[in-house]
C-alpha positions in Angstrom: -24.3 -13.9 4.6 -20.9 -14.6 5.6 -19.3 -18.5 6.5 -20.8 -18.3 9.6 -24.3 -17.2 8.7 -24.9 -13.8 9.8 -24.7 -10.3 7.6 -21.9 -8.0 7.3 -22.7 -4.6 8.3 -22.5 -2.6 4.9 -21.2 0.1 7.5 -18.2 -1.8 8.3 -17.6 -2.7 4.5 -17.6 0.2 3.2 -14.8 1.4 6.2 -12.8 -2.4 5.7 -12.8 -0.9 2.3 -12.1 2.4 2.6 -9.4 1.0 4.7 -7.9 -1.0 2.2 -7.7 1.7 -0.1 -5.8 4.1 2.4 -3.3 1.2 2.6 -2.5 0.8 -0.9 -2.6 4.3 -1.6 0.8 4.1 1.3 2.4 1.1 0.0 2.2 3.3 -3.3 3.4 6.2 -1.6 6.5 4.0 -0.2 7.0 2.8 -3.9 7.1 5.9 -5.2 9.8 7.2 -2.8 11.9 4.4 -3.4 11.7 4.4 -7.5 12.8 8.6 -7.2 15.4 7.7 -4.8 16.9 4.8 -6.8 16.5 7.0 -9.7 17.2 10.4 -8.7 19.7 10.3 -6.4 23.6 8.8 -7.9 25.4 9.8 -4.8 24.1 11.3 -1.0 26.1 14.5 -0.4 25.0 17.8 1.5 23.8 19.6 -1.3 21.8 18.1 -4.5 23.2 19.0 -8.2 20.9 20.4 -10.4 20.4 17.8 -12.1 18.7 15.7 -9.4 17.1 18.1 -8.3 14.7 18.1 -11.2 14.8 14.3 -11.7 13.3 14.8 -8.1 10.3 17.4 -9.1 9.9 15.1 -12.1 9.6 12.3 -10.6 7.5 14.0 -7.7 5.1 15.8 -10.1 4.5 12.4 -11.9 3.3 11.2 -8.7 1.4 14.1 -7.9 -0.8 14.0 -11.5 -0.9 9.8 -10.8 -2.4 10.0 -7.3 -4.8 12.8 -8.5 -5.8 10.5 -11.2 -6.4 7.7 -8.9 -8.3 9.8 -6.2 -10.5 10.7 -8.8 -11.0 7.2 -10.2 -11.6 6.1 -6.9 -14.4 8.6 -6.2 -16.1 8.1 -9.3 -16.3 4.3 -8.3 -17.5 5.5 -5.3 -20.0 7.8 -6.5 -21.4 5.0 -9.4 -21.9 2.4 -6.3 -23.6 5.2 -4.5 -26.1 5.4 -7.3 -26.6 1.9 -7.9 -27.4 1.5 -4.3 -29.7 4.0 -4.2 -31.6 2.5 -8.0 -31.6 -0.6 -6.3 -33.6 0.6 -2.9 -36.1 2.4 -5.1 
């Protein structure tokens, strides 16, 4: 029960929470971009130097292999709350 005394839908908690996790996967996104750009990138000009151009595909490929990582994380939490639900209905 919630302050006012009536339950949450576990519906709409699992989508608050889903939610949630869309968000902070975006504010990481947005972190990401800046860390690569402050890192990567010494001077704007119309063409990048080879040099930041693979500080980019580093820096992009080491996002790439974290957000995998986390996707996965996230869906085995998801998939061990799935189970314990279902243990605790039987």
């Amino acid at each position: 029960m919630d302050s006012q005394g009536v339950t949450a839908d576990p519906r709409l908690q699992q989508f608050i929470e889903i939610e949630s996790q869309k968000q902070r996967f975006q504010q990481l996104v947005h972190q990401m971009t800046e860390v690569c750009w402050e890192m990567c990138m010494d001077k704007p000009g119309p063409k990048l130097d080879s040099r930041t151009e693979v500080c980019f595909v580093n820096c992009v490929e080491r996002f790439i292999d974290t957000s995998k990582f986390i996707l996965n994380r996230l869906e085995q939490t998801r998939k061990s709350q799935g189970a314990f639900s279902e243990s605790m209905i039987d």
